[in-house]
C-alpha positions in Angstrom: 0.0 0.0 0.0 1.4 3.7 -0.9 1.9 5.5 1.7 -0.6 8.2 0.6 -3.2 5.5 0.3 -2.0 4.8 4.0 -2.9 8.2 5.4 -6.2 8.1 3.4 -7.2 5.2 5.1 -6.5 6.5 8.5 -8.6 9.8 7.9 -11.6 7.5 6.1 -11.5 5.6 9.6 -11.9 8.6 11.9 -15.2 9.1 13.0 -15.3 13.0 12.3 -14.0 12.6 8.8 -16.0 9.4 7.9 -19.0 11.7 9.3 -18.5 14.0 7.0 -18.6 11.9 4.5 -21.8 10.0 5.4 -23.6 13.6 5.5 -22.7 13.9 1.7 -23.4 10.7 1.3 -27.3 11.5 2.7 -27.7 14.2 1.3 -26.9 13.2 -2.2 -29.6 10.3 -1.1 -31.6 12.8 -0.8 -31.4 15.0 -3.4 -31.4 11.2 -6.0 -35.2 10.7 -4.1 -36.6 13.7 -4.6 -35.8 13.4 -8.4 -37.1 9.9 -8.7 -34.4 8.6 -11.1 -35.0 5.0 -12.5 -32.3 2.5 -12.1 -32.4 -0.8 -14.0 -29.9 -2.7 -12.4 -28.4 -3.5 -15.5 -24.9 -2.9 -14.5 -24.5 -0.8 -17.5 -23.1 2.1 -15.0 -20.6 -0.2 -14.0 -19.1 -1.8 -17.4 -17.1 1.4 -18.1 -16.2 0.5 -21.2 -19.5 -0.7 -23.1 -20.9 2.2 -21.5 -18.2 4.8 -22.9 -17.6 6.4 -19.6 -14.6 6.3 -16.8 -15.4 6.7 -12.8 -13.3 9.1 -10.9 -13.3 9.7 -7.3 -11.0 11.2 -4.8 -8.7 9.0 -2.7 -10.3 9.4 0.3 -13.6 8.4 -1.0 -12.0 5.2 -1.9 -10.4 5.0 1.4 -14.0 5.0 2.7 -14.7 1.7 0.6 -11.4 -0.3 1.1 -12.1 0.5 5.1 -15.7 -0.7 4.9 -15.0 -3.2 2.7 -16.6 -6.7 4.3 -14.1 -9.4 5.1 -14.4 -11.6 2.1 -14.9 -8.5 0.1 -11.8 -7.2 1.2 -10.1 -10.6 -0.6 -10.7 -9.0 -3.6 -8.7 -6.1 -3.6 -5.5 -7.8 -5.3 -3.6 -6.3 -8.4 -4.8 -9.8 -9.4 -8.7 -8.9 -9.5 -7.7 -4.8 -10.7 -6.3 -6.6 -13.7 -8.8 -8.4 -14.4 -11.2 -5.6 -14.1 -9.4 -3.7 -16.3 -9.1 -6.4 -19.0 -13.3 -6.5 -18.7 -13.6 -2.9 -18.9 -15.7 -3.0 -15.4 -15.7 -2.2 -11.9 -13.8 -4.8 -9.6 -17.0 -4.9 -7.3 -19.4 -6.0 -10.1 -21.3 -8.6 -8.9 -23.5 -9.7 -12.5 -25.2 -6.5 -13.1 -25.3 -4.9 -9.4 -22.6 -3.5 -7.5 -21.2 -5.5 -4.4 -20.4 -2.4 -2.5 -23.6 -0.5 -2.7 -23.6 0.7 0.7 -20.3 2.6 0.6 -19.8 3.7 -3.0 -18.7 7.0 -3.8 -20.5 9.7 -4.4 -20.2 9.2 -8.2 -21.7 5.9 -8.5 -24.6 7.3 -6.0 -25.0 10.4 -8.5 -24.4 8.4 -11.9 -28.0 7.2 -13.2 -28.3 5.7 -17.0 -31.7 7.2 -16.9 -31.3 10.0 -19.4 -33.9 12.0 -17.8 -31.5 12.3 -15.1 -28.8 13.9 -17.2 -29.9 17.5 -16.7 -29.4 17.3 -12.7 -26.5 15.4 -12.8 -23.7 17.1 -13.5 -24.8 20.3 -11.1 -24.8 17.6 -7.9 -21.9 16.4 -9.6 -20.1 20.1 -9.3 -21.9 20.6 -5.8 -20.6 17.2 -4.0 -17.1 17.7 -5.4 -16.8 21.0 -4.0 -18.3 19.9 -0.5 -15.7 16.4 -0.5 -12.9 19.1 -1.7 -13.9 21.3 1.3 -13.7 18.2 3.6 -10.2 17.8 2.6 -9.1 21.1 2.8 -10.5 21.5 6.8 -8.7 18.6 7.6 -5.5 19.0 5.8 -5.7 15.6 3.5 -3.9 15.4 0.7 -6.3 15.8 -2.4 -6.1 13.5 -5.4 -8.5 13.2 -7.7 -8.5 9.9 -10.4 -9.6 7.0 -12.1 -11.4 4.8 -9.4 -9.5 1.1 -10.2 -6.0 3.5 -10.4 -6.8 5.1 -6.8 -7.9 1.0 -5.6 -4.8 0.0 -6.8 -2.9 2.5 -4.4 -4.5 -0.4 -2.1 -3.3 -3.4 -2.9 -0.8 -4.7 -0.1 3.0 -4.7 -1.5 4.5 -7.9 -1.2 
């Protein structure tokens, strides 16, 4: 694990940060039910290459997965399964056509909808979370990176 991916981790596991983080995380909720989107379950979201589309996050957002990541879960963050990913064009947490980590995604998979009647919301919750996770960093002096989802996972993956 890189030792920025290190510090990450620490801050995702402190209860003020990882607060934070859940308030965005409700909010966006929020803001996703009082537009109603329609979500298929088609895992089309998550095949980022069918579906012409990359998923970038910050590294402390994917510090909040990897430290909520169940057990067994947890197995499959290797460079082994990131590969493979890769290789498929897809998320490593597709499970068939939903996502195995549902419950602590980032904020762009809770945004993301295929619906295109979604579209025209989208991208200003987009802007507005973004600023609100950059802020987060900021107040609590956390190194800010901003990237391709299975690149910042990787940061992850135990060194031999």
């Amino acid at each position: 694990m890189s030792n920025t991916a290190a510090a990450w981790l620490a801050c995702a596991r402190r209860d003020d940060i990882a607060g934070e983080l859940d308030a965005i995380y409700a909010m966006i909720a929020d803001q996703v039910a009082a537009r109603g989107p329609t979500c298929w379950a088609s895992g089309r979201c998550c095949n980022f290459e069918r579906a012409g589309h990359r998923l970038y996050t910050t590294g402390l957002e994917a510090a909040y997965c990897v430290a909520r990541l169940e057990p067994a879960r947890g197995a499959w963050l290797t460079e082994a399964a990131l590969t493979l990913a890769r290789a498929r064009g897809d998320c490593p947490f597709l499970e068939g056509h939903t996502c195995g980590v549902h419950a602590i995604k980032p904020s762009a998979c809770r945004i993301y909808f295929c619906d295109e009647a979604a579209q025209g919301w989208q991208h200003e919750l987009t802007e507005r979370v973004h600023g609100m996770i950059r802020g987060l960093h900021e107040r609590h002096g956390i190194e800010y990176w901003y990237g391709e989802w299975r690149e910042l996972l990787a940061l992850f993956v135990p060194r031999a």
